[in-house]
C-alpha positions, 0 to 999 in steps of 0.5 A: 101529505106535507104536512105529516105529523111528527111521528109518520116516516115519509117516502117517496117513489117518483117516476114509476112506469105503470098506470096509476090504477094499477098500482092504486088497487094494490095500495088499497089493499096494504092501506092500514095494515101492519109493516110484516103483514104487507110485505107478506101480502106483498110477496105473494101478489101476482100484480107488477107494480108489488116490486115498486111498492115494496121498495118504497115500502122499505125505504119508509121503514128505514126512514122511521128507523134510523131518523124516527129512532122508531122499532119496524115491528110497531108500524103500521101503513098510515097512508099510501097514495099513488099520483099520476106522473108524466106520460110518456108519448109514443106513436105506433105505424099503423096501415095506411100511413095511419099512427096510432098514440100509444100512452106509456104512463108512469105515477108517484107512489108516496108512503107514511108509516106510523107506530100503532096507537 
């Protein structure tokens, strides 16, 4: 992704609290739709991680728009990909003296967007 072709808006959500398995089945369901088609899907998913990715989502758009000078009703979603981030590292009391780890994870989720060909 650093090398992103000239005509592909980039964002960038870091530092997400949610696992990256979460987030990755609702990425490869926008992954090549258009801009209002996701959002609509979006909208109406019943999964926590849609908020998130809306944002990021938005912020791509803005970043064609105003940078790429590129019309938001053109684009579709190039790429979308969630990366592990940081974990998090919690401990829980448990009977006995016992502890157990408890992993609060967070992920990175990137976005392109391009003007359809």
């Amino acid at each position: 992704m650093a090398n992103t072709p000239s005509n592909q808006a980039l964002a960038h959500g870091r530092f997400i609290r949610g696992s990256v398995s979460k987030v990755r089945r609702v990425l490869d369901q926008i992954r090549g739709r258009s801009y209002r088609e996701a959002l609509i899907m979006l909208e109406f998913m019943p999964y926590r991680s849609t908020g998130p990715i809306t944002k990021v989502l938005r912020s791509a758009v803005a970043n064609a728009e105003n940078n790429l000078g590129l019309d938001p009703s053109t684009l579709v979603i190039a790429s979308a990909i969630a990366d592990m981030g940081p974990c998090l590292k919690r401990f829980r009391p448990r009977a006995q003296g016992r502890a157990y780890a408890i992993k609060k994870q967070t992920c990175h989720i990137s976005i392109a967007v391009a003007p359809s060909t």
